[in-house]
C-alpha positions in Angstrom: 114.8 103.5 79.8 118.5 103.5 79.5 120.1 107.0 78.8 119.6 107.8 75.0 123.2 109.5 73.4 123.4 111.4 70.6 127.0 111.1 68.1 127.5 112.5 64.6 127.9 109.0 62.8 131.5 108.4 62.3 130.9 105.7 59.3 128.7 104.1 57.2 128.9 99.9 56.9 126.5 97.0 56.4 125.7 96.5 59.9 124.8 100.3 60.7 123.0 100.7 57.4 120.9 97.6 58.4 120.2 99.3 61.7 119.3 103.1 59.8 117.1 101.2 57.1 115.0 99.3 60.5 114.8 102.3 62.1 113.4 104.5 59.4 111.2 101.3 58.1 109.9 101.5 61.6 109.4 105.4 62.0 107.2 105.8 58.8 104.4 103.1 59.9 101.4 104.4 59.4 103.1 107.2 56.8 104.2 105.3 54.5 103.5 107.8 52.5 106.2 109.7 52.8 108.3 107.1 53.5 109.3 105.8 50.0 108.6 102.2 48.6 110.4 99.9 51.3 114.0 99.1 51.7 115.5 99.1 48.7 114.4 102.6 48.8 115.4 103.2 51.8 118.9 101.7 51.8 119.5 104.5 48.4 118.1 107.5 49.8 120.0 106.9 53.6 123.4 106.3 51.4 122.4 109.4 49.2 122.3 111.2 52.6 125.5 110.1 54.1 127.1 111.1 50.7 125.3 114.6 51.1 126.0 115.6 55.2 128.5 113.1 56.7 129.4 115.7 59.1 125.9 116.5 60.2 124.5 112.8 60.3 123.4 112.3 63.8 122.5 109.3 65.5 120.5 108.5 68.5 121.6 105.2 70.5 120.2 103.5 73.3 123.2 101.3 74.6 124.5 100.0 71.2 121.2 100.1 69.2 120.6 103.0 67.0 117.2 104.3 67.5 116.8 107.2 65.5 118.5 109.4 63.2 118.4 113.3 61.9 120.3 114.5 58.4 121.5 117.8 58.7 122.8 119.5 55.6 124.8 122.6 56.0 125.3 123.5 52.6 121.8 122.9 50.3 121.1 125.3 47.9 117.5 126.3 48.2 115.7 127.1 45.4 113.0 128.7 47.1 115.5 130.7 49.5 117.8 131.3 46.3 121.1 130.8 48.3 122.8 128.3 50.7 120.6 127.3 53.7 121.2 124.6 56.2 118.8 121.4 55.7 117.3 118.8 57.2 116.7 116.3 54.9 116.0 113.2 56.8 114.5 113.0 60.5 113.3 109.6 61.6 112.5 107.8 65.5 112.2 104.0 65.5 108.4 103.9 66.5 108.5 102.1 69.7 110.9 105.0 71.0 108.9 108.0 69.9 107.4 110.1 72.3 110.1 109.6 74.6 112.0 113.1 74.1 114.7 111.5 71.7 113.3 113.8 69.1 113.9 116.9 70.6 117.4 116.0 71.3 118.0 115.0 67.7 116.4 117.5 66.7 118.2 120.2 69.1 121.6 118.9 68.1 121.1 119.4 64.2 119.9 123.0 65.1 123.1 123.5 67.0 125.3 122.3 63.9 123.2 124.3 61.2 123.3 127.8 63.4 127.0 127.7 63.1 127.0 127.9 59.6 123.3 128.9 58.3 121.2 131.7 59.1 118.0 129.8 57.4 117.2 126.2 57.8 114.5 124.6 56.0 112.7 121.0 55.8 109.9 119.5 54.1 107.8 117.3 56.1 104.3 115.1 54.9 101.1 117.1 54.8 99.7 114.3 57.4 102.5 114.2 60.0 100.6 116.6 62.3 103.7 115.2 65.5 106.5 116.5 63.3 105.1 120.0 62.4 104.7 120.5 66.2 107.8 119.5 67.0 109.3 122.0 64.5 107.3 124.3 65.5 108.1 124.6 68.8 111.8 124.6 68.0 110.7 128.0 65.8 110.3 126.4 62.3 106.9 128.4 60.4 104.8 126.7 57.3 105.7 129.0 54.3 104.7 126.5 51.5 103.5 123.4 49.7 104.0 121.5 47.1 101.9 117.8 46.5 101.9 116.1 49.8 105.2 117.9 51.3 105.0 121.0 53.4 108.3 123.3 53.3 108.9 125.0 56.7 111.7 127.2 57.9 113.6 129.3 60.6 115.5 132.2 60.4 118.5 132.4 62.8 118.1 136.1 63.2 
């Protein structure tokens, strides 16, 4: 495998949001779920998220080609929290590169970002995504609630 790179996106055009929309189209087979209703979907909610976090919209590239991405907000009010936390609103690995570790570097970069500014970082992630809840876990994330299909989990930055 050729060495995976992690960069805060720098902009958004036609050709990179093709690439974000394949990616994420790939990373919620079998969730779909969770996932939205297809492209058109996709394509709003990924520009919705560039709007929201520019600065913490980080890509994961092998060579040229954009493999996975991670959304990190650093200033979402929470209404659960009742103040500003940092959050992660979108966190996606193109299927066929899952497993590979490129998670855990996304996933330890957006951490890196929100701790600057955020002393509590929260996500929602689907109630059947069993891989993702251990990820988080393991990078100190607990289950403090639900809501449908969605559980919300968080860390404090103590």
């Amino acid at each position: 495998m050729s060495e995976v790179t992690i960069e805060r996106l720098k902009e958004i055009n036609e050709k990179i949001l093709r690439e974000l929309i394949e990616v994420y189209m790939s990373g919620y087979k079998g969730l779909e779920e969770y996932g939205g209703e297809g492209e058109e979907y996709a394509r709003d909610y990924i520009l919705w998220c560039w709007k929201r976090a520019p600065d913490g919209f980080f890509v994961a590239k092998v060579g040229n080609k954009i493999v996975g991405f991670i959304v990190c907000d650093r200033d979402w009010f929470s209404r659960y929290e009742g103040k500003i936390v940092g959050a992660i609103h979108e966190f996606v690995i193109d299927k066929e590169w899952q497993g590979k570790g490129i998670g855990k570097k996304l996933l330890k970069t957006c951490l890196d970002f929100l701790e600057k500014y955020n002393d509590t970082i929260e996500l929602w992630v689907g109630e059947k995504n069993f891989g993702a809840m251990k990820l988080y876990e393991k990078f100190g994330f607990k289950k403090v609630g639900k809501s449908g299909i969605w559980v919300r989990m968080v860390k404090q930055n103590l």
